[in-house]
Backbone as numpy.savetxt, mean C-alpha at the origin, in Angstrom:
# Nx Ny Nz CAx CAy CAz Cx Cy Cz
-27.53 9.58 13.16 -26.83 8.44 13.74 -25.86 7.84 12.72
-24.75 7.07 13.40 -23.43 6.80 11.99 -23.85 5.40 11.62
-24.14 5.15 10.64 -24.00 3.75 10.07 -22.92 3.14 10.88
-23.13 1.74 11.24 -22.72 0.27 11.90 -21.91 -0.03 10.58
-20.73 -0.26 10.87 -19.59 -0.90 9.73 -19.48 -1.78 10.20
-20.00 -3.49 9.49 -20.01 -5.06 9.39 -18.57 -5.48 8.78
-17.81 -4.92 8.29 -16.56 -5.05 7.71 -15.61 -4.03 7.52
-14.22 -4.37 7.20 -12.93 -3.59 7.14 -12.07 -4.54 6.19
-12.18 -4.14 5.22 -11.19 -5.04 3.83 -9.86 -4.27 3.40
-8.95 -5.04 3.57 -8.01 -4.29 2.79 -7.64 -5.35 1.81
-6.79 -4.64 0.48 -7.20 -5.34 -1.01 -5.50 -4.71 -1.62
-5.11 -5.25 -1.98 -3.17 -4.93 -3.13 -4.05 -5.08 -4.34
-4.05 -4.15 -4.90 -4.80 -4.12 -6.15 -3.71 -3.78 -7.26
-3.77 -3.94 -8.22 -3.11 -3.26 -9.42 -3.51 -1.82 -9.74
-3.05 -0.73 -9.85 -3.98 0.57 -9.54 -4.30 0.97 -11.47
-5.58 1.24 -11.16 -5.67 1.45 -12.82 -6.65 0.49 -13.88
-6.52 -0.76 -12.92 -6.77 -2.24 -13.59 -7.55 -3.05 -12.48
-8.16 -2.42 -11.64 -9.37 -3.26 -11.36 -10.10 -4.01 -12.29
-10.59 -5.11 -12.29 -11.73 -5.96 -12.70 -12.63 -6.65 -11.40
-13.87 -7.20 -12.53 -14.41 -7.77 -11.54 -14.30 -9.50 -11.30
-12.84 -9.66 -11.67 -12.07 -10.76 -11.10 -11.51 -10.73 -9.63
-11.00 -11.62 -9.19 -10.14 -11.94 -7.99 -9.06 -10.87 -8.12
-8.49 -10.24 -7.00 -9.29 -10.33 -5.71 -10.27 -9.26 -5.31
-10.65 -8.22 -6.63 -11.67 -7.48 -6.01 -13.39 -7.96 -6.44
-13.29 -8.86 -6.95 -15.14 -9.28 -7.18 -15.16 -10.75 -6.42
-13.79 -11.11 -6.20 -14.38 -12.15 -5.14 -14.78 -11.50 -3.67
-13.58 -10.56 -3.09 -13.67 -10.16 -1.64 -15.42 -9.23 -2.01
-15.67 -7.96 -2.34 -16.88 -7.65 -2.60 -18.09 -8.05 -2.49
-17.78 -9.06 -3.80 -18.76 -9.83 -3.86 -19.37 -10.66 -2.45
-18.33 -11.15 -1.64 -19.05 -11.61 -0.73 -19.52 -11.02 0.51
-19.22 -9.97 0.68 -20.48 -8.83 1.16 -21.33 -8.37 0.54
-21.82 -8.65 -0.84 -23.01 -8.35 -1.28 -22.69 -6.86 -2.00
-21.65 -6.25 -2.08 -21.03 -5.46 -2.50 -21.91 -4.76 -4.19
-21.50 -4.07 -4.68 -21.90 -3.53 -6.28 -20.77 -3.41 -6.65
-20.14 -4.05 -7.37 -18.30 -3.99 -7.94 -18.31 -3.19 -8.65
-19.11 -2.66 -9.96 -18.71 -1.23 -10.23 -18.73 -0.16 -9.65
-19.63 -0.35 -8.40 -19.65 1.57 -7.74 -18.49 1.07 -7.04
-17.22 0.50 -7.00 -16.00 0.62 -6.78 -14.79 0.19 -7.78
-15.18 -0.28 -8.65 -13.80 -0.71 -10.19 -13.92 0.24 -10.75
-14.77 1.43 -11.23 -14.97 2.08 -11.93 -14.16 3.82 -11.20
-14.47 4.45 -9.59 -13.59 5.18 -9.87 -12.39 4.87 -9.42
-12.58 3.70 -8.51 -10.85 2.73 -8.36 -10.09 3.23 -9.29
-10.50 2.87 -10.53 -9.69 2.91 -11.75 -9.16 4.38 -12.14
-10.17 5.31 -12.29 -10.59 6.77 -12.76 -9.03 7.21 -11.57
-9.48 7.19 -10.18 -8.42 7.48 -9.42 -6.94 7.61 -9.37
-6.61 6.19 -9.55 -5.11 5.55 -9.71 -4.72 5.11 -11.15
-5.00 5.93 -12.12 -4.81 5.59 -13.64 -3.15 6.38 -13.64
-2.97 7.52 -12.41 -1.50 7.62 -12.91 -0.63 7.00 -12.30
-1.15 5.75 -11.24 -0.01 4.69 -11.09 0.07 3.65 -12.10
-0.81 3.53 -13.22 -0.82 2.33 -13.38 0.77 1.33 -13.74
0.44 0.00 -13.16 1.24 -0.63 -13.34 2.11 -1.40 -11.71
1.74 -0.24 -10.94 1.79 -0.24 -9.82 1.01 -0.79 -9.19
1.31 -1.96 -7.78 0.36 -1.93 -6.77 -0.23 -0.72 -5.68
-1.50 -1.04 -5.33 -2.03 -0.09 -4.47 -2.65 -0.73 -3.58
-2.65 -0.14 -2.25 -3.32 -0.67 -1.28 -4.73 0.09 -1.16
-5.78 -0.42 -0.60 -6.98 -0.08 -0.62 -7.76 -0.67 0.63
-8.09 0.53 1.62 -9.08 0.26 2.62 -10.39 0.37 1.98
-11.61 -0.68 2.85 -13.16 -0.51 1.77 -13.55 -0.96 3.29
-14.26 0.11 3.93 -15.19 0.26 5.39 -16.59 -0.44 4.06
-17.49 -1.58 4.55 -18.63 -1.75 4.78 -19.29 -1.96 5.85
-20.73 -1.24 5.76 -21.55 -0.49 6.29 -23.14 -1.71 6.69
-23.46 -1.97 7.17 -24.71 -2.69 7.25 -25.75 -2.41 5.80
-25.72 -1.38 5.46 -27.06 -1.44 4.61 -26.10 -1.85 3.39
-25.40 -2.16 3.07 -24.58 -2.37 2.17 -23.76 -1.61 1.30
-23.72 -0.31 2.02 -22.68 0.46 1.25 -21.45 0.56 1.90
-20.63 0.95 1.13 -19.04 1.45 1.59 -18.72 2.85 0.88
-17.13 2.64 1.96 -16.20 3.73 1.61 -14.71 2.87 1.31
-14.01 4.16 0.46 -12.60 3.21 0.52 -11.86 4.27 0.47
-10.68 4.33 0.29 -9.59 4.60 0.82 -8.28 4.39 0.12
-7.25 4.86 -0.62 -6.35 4.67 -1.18 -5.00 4.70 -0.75
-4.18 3.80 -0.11 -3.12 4.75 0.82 -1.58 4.64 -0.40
-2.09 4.34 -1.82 -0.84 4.27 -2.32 -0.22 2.65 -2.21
1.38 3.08 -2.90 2.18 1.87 -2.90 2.75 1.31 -1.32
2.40 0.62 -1.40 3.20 -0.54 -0.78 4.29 0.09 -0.34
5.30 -0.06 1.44 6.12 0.98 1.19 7.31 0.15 0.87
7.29 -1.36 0.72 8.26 -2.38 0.66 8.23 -2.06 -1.03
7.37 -2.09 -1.71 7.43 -1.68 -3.46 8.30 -0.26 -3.59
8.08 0.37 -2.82 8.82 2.04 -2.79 10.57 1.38 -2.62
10.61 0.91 -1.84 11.81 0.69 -1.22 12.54 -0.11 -2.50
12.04 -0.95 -3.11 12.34 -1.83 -3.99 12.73 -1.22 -5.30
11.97 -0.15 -5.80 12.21 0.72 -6.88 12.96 1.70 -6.61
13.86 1.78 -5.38 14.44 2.83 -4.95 15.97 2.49 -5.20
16.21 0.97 -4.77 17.21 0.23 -4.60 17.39 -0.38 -5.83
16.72 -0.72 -6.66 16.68 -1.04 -7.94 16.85 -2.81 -7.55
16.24 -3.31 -6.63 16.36 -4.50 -6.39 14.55 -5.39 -6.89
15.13 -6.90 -7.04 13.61 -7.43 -7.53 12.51 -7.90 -5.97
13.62 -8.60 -5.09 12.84 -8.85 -3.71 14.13 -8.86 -2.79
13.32 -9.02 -1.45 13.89 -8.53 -0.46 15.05 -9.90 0.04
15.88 -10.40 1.01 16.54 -11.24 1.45 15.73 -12.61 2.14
15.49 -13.48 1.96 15.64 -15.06 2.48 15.87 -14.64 4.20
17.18 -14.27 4.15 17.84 -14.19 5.55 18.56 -12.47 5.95
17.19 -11.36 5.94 18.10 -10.29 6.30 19.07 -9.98 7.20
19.08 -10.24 8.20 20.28 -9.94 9.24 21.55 -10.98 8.26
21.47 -11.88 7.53 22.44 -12.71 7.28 23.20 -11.90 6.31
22.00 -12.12 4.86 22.03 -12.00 3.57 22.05 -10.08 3.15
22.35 -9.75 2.82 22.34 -8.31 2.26 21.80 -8.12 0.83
21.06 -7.48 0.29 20.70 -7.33 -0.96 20.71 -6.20 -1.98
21.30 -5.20 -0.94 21.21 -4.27 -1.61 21.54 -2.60 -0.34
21.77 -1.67 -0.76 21.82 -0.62 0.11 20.82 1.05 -0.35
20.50 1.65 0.57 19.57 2.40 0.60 20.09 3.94 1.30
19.88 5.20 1.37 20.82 5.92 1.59 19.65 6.79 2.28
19.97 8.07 3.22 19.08 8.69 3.93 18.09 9.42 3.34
18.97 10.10 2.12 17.91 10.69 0.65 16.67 9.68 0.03
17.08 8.73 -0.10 16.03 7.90 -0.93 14.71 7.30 0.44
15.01 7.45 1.87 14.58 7.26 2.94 13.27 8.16 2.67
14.14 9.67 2.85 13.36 10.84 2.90 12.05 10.88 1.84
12.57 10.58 0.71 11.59 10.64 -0.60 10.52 9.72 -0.13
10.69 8.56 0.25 9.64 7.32 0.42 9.07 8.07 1.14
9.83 8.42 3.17 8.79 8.91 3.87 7.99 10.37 3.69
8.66 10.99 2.53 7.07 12.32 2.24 6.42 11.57 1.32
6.47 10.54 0.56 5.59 10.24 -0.07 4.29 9.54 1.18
4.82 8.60 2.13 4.34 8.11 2.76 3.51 8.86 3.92
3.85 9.69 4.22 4.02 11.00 5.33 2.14 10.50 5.84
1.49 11.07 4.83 0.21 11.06 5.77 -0.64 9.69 5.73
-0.43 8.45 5.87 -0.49 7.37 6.26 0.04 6.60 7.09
1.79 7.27 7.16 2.78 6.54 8.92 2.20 7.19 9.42
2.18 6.28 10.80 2.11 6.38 12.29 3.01 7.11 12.72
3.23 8.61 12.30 4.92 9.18 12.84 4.52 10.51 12.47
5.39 11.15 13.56 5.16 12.87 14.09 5.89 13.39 13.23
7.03 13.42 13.04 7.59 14.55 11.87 8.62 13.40 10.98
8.62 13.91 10.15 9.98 13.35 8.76 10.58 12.18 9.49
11.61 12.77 10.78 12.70 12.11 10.70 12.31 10.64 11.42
10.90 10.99 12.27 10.55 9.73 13.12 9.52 8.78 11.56
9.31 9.26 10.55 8.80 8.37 9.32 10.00 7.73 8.67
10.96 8.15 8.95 12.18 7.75 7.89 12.63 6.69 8.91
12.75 6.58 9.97 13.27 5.85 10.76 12.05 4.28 10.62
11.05 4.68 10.42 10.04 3.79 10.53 10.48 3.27 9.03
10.72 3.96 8.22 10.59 2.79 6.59 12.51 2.49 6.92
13.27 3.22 7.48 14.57 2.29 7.03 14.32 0.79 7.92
13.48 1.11 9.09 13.26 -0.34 9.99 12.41 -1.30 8.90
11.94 -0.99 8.06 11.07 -1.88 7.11 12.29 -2.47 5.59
13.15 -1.37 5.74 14.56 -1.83 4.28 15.28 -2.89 5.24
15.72 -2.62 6.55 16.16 -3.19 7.35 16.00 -4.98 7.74
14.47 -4.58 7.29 13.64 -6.25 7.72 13.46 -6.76 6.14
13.94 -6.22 5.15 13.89 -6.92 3.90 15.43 -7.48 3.39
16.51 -6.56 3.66 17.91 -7.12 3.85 18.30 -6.12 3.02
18.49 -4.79 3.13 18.88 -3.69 2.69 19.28 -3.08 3.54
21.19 -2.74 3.27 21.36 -1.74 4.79 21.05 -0.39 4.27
21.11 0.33 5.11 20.78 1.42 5.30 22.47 2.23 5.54
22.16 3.10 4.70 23.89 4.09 4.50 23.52 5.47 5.11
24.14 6.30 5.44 23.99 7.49 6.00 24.35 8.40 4.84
């Protein structure tokens, strides 16, 4: 029979640099969690992003264990290091901040590939330029 999952956490971690500070020994902790049987290969894992944010799914389970899940950067951080910009626009449809080209699209969406919601390449690329789009980055062909 499958273990009953009591929770679904997701966590922007620093990848590399877990502690058992905020925000991963506070969220944890208050499921009763064991913060090293997750800071420890957290860390081991994503030591070649470090420096980077990472997102992190953590399924808990009734008896008190979990699973987690790594889906990588952020795809608004991808986009950002792509464009060489610091943040996104105040007012995108207004304000412009920067431009983004179909190549640098492509790179994000194979990096991204098996985490979008999207059938091949070109329907993932379309999904992250709609995300450069909503930060105030046009999009160039």
């Amino acid at each position: 029979m499958a273990k009953k999952v009591i929770g679904n956490l997701k966590l922007r971690i620093p990848a590399g640099r877990a502690t058992a500070g905020p925000p991963v020994g506070s969220t944890l902790g208050q499921w009763g969690l064991n913060m090293m049987d997750f800071i420890n290969p957290f860390n081991e894992a994503t030591k070649d992003l470090s420096g980077k944010n990472v997102i992190v799914h953590i399924k808990v389970y009734e008896d008190r264990t979990f699973e987690w899940t790594s889906l990588g950067q952020p795809v608004d951080d991808l986009i950002r290091e792509k464009t060489g910009i610091e943040k996104g626009s105040g007012k995108p449809h207004a304000e412009k901040v920067g431009k983004i080209n179909r190549q640098q699209l492509e790179e994000i969406a194979q990096t991204k590939m098996r985490v979008l919601n999207a059938n091949d390449l070109d329907a993932a690329v379309k999904t992250i330029a709609g995300t450069a789009r909503s930060m105030g980055i046009e999009v160039v062909s």
